[in-house]
Backbone as CSV, one residue per row, in Angstrom:
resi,resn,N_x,N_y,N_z,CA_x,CA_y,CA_z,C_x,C_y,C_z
1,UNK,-30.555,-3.630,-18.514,-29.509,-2.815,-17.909,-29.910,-1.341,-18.011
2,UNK,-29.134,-0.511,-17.258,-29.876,0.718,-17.012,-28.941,1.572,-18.005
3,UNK,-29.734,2.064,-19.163,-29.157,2.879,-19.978,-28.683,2.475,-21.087
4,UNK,-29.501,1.229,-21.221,-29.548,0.443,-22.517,-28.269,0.000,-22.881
5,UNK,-27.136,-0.020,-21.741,-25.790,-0.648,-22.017,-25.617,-2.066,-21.946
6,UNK,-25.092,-3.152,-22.395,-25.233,-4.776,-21.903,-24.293,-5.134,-22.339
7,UNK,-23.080,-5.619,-21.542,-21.824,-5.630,-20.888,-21.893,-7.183,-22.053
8,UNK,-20.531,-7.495,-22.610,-20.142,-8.336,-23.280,-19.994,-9.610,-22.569
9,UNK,-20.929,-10.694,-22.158,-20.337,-11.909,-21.677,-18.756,-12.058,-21.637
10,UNK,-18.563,-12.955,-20.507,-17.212,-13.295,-20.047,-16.972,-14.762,-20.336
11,UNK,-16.246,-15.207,-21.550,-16.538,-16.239,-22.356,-14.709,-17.461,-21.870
12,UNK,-14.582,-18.132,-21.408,-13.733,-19.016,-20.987,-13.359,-19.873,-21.646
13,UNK,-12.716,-19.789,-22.402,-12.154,-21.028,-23.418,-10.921,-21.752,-23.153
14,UNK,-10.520,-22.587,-23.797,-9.369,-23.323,-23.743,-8.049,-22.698,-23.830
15,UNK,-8.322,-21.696,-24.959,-7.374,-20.128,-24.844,-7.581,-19.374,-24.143
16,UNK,-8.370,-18.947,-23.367,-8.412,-17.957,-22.358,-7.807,-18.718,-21.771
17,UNK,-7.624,-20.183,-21.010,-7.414,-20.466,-19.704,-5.792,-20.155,-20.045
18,UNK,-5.032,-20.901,-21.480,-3.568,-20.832,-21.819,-3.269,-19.170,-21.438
19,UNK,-3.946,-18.281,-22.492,-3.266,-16.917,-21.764,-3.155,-16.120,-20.227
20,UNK,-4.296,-16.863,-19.974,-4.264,-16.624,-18.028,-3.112,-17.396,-17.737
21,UNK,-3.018,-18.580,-18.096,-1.318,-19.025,-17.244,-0.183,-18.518,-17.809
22,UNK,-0.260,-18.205,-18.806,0.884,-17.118,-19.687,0.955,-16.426,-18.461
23,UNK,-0.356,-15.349,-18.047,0.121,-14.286,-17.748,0.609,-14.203,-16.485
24,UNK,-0.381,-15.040,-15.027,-0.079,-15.880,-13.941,1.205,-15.889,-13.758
25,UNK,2.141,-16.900,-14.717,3.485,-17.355,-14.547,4.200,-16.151,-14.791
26,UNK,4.027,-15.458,-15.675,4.417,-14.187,-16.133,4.669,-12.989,-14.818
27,UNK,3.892,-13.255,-13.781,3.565,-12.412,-12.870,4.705,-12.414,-11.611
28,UNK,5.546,-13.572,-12.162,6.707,-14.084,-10.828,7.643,-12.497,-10.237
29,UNK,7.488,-11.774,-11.262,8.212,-10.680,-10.619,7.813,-9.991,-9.458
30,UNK,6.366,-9.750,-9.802,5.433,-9.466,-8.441,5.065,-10.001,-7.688
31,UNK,4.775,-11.160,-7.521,3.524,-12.193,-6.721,5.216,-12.908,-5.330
32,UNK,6.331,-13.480,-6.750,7.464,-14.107,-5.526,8.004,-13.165,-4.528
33,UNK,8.016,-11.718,-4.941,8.454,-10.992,-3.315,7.120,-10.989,-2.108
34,UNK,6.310,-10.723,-2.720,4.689,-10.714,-1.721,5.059,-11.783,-1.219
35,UNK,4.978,-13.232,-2.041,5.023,-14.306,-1.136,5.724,-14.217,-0.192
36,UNK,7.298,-13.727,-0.417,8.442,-14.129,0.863,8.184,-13.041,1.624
37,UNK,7.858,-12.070,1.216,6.835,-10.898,2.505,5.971,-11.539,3.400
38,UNK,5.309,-12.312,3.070,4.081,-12.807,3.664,4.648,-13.640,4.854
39,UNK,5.466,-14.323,4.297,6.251,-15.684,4.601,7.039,-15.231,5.751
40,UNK,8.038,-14.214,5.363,8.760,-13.458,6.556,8.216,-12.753,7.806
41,UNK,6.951,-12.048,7.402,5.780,-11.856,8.194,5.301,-12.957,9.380
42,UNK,4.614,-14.502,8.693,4.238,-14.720,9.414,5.112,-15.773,10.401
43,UNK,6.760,-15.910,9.391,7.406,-16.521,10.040,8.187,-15.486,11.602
44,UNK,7.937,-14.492,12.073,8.382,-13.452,13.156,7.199,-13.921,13.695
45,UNK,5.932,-14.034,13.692,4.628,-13.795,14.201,4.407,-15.308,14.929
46,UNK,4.657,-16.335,13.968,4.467,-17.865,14.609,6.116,-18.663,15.168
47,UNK,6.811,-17.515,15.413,8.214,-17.794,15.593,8.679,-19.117,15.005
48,UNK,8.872,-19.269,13.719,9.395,-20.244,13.251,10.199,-19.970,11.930
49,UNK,10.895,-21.116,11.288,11.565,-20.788,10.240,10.669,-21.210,9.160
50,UNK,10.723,-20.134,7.649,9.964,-20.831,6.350,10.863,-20.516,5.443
51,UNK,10.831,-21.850,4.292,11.456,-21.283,3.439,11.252,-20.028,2.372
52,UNK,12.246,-19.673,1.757,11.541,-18.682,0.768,11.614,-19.093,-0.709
53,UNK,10.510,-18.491,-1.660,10.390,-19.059,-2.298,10.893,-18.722,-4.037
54,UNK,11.349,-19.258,-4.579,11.996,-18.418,-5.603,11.037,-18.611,-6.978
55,UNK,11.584,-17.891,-8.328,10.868,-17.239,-9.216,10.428,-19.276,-9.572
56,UNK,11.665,-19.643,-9.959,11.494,-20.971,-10.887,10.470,-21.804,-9.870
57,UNK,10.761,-21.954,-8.884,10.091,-22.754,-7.813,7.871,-21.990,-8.414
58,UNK,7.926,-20.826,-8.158,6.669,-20.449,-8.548,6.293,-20.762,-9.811
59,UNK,6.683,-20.451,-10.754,6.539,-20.730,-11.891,6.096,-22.299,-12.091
60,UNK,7.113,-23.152,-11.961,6.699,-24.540,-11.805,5.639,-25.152,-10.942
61,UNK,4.947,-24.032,-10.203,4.094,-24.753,-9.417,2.825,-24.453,-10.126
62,UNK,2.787,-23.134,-11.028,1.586,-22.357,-11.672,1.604,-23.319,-12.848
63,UNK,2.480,-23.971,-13.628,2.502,-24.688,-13.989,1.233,-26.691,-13.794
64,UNK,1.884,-26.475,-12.582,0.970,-27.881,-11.409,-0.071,-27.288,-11.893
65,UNK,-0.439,-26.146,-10.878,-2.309,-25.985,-11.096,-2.775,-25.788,-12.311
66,UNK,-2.212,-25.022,-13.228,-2.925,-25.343,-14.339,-3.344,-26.649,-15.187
67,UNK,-2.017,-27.842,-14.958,-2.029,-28.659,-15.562,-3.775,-29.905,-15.799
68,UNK,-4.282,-29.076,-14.208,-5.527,-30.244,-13.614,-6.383,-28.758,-14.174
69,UNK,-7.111,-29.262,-14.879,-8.115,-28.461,-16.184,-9.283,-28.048,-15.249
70,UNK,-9.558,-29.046,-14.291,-10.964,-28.078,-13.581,-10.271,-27.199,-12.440
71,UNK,-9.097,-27.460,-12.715,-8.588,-25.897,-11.464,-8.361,-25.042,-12.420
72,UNK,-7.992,-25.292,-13.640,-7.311,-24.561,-14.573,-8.578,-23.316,-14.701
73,UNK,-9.360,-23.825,-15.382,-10.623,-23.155,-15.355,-10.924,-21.922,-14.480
74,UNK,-11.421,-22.870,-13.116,-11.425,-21.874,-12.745,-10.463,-21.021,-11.966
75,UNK,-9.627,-20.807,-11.719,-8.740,-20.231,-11.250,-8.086,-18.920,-12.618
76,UNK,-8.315,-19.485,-13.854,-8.371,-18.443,-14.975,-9.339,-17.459,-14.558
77,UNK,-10.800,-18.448,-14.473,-12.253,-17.588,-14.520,-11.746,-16.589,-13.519
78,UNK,-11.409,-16.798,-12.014,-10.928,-15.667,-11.520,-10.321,-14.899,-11.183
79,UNK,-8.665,-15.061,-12.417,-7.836,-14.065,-12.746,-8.658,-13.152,-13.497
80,UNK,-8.888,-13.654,-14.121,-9.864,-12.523,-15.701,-10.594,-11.746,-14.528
81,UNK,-11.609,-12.402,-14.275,-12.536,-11.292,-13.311,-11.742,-10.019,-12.374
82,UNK,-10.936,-10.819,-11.625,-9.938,-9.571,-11.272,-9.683,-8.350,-11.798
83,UNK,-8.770,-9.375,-12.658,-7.681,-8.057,-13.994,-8.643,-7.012,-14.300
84,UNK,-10.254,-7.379,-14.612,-10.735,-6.158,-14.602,-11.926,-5.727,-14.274
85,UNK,-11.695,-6.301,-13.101,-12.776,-5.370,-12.013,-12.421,-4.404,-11.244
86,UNK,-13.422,-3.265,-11.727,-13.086,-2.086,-10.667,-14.759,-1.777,-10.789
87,UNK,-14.645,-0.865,-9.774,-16.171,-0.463,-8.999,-16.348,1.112,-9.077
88,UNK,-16.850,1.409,-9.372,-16.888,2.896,-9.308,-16.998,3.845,-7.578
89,UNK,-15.708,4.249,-7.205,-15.708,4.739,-6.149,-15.212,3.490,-5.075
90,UNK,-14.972,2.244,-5.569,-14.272,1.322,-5.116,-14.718,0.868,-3.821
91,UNK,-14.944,1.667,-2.396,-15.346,0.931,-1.373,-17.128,0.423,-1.465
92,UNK,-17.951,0.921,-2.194,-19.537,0.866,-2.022,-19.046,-1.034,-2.775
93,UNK,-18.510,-1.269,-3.393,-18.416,-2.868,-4.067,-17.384,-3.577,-3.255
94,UNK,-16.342,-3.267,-2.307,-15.620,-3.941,-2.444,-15.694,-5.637,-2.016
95,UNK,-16.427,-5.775,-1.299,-17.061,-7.416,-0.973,-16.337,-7.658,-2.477
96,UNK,-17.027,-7.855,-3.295,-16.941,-8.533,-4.133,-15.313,-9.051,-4.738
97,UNK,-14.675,-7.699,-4.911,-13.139,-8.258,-4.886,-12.320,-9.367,-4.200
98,UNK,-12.968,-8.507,-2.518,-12.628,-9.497,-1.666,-12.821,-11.219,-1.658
99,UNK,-14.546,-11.518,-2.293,-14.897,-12.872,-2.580,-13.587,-13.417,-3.160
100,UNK,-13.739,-12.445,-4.272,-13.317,-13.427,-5.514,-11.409,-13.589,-5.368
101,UNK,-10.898,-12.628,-4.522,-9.877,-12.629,-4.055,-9.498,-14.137,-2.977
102,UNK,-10.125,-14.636,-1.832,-10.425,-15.208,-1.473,-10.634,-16.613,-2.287
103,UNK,-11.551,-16.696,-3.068,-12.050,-18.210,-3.610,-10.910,-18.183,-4.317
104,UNK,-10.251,-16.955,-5.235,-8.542,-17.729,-5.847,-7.628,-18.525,-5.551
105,UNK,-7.059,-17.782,-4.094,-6.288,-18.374,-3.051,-6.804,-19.545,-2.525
106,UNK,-8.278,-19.593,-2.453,-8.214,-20.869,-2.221,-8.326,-22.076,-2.648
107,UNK,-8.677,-21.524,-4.393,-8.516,-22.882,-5.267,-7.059,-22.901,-5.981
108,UNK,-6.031,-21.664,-5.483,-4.853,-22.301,-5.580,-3.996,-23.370,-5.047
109,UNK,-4.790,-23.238,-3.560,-4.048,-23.965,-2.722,-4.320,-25.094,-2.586
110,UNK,-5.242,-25.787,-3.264,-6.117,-26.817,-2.507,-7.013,-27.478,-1.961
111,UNK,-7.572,-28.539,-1.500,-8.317,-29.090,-0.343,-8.261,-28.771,1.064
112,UNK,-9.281,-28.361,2.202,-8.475,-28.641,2.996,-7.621,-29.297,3.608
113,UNK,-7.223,-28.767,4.709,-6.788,-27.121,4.958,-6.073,-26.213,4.607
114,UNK,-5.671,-26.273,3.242,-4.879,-25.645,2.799,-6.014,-24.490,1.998
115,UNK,-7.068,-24.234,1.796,-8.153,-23.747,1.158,-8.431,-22.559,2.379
116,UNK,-8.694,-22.720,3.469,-8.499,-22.440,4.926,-7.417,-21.518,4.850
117,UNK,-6.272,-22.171,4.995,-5.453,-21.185,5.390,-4.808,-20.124,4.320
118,UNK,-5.102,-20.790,3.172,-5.085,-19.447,2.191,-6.085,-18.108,2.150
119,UNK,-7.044,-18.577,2.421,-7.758,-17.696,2.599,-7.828,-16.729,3.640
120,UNK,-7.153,-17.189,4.713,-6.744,-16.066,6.052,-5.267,-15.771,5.591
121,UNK,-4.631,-16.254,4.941,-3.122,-15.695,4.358,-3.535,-14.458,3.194
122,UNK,-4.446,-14.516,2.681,-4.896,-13.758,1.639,-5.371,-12.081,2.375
123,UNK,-5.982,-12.236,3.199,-6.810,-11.069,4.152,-5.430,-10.731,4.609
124,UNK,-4.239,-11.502,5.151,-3.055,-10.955,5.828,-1.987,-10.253,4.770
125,UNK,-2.136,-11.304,3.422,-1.295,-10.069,2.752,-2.270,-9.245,2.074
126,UNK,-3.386,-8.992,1.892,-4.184,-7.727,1.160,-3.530,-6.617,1.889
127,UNK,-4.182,-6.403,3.104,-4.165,-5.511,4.067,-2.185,-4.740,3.488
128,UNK,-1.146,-5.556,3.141,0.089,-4.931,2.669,0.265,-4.552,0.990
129,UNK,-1.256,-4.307,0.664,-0.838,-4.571,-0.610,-1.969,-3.340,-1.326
130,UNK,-1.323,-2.138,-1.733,-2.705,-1.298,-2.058,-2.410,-1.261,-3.496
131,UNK,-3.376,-0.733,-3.934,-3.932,-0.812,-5.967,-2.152,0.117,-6.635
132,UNK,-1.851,1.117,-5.500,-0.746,2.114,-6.341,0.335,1.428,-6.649
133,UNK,0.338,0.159,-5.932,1.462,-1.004,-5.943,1.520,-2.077,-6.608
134,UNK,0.567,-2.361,-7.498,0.070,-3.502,-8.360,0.809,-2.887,-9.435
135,UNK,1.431,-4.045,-10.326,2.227,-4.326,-11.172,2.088,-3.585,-12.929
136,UNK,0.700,-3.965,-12.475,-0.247,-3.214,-13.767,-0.514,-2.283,-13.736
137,UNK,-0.568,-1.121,-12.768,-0.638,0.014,-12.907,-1.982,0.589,-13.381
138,UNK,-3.012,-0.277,-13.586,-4.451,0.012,-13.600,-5.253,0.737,-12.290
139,UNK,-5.108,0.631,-11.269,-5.364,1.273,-10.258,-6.663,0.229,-10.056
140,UNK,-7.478,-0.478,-10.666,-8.102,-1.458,-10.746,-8.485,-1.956,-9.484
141,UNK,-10.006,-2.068,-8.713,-10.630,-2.223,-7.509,-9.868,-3.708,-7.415
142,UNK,-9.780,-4.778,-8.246,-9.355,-6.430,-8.304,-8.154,-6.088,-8.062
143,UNK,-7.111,-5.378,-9.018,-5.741,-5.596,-9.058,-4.734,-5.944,-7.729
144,UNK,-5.154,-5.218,-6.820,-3.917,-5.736,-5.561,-5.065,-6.571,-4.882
145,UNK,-6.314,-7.321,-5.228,-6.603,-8.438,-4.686,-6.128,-9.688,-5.213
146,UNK,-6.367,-9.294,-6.562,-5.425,-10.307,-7.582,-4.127,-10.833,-7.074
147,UNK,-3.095,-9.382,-6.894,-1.909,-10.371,-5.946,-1.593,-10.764,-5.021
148,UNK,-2.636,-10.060,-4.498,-2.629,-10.500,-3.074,-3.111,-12.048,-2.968
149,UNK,-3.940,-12.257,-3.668,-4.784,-14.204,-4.204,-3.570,-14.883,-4.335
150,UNK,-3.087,-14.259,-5.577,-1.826,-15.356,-6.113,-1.000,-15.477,-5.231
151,UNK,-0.414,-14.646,-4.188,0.352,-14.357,-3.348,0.032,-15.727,-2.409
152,UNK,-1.240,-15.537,-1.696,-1.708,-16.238,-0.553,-1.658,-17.910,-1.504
153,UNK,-2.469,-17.947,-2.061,-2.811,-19.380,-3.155,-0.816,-19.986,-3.045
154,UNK,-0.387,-18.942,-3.637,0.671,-20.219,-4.043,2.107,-20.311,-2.982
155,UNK,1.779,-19.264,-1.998,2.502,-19.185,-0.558,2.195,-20.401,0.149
156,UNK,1.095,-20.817,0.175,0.744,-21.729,1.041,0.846,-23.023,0.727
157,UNK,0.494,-23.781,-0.824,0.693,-24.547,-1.845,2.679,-25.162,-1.530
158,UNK,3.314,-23.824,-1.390,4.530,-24.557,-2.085,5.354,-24.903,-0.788
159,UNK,6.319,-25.854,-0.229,7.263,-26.126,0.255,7.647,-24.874,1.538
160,UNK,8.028,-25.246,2.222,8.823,-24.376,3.084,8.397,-24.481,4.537
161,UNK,7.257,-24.808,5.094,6.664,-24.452,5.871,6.977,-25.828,6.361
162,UNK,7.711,-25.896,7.949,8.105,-27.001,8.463,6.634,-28.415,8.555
163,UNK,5.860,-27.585,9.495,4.735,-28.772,9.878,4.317,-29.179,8.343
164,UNK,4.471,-28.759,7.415,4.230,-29.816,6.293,5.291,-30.582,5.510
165,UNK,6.532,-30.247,6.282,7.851,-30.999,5.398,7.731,-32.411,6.308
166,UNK,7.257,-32.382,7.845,7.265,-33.523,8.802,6.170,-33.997,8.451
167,UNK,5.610,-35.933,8.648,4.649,-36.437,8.946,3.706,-36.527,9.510
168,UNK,2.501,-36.450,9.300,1.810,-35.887,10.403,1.289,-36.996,11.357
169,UNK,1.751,-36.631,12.944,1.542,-37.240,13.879,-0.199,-37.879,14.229
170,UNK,-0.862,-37.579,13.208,-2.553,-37.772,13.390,-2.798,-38.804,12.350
171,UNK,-1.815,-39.031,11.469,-1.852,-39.793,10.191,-2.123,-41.463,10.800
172,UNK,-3.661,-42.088,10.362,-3.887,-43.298,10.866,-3.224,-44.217,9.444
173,UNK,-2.636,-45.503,9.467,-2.521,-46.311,8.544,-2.981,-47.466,9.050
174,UNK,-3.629,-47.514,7.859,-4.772,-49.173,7.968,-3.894,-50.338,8.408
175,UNK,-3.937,-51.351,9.273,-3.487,-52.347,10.199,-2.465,-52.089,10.300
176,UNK,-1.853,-51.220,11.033,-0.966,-50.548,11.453,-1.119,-51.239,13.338
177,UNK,-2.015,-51.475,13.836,-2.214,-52.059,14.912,-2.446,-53.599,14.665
178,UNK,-2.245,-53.837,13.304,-2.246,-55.523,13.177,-3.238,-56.164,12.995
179,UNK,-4.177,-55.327,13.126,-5.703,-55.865,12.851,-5.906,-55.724,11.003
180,UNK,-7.122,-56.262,11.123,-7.293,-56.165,9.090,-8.819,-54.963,9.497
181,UNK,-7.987,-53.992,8.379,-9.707,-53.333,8.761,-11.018,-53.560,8.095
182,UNK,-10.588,-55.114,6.809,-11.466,-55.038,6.444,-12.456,-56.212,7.319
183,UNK,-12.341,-56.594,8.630,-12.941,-57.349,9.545,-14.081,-56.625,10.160
């Protein structure tokens, strides 16, 4: 490293992942209005109705993802990275926020397509969301990507959104035409 400095490994434990969902769930004050921002946003834009989403409803869902240990992981790994990444002079790095902003939301949300569309929900609420407005008050290059992640990740994840309360019309079920498919 240049200047004989060498930055402390970023070490992930079983306790790191518990205090990342501490803090995650902790975050409902900030992250549940973004969401129903987002939500209200894109419900004018795709003219339709969504529900909105409340503190307990989030909470219990941050809850879900943590519970499955290889999301837990990483989805900690890239709160931490967030919380404190900043760049010196902030635009020459920002890719990188953006990545890691991005891969949050989308291992909040899921498989596709829900991985998909968090990740273009994420770019839609960044763009409303600058560092002077983050919760933490770090001014931090990550920080309003951070909520903007959690925002998109668990906007998309939870309930409300009609075409996923209905069945989906593409949904094949095996001998459903009467045949055996294992013929």
């Amino acid at each position: 490293m240049p200047g004989g400095v060498v930055p402390a490994p970023m070490r992930v434990t079983p306790e790191t992942v518990r205090d990342e969902h501490a803090w995650v769930r902790d975050r409902a004050s900030v992250v549940v209005p973004r969401i129903n921002e987002a939500r209200e946003r894109l419900a004018t834009l795709f003219e339709t109705d969504v529900g909105l989403v409340t503190r307990e409803a989030y909470r219990r869902e941050v809850d879900t993802v943590f519970a499955d240990g290889e999301v837990a992981v990483n989805v900690a790994g890239c709160v931490a990275l967030l919380r404190d990444l900043d760049i010196a002079g902030d635009y020459p790095g920002f890719v990188v926020d953006e990545v890691l902003g991005r891969e949050l939301a989308a291992t909040i949300a899921g498989g596709r397509p829900l991985s998909l569309l968090a990740e273009a929900t994420f770019h839609f609420v960044d763009v409303h969301v600058s560092e002077d407005e983050t919760a933490d008050g770090s001014g931090a290059a990550g920080a309003d990507d951070l909520d903007a992640a959690l925002a998109a990740g668990f906007q998309t994840r939870l309930p409300g959104w009609e075409w996923r309360e209905e069945e989906s019309p593409f949904a094949v079920e095996s001998g459903r035409d009467g045949s055996d498919p294992d013929d």
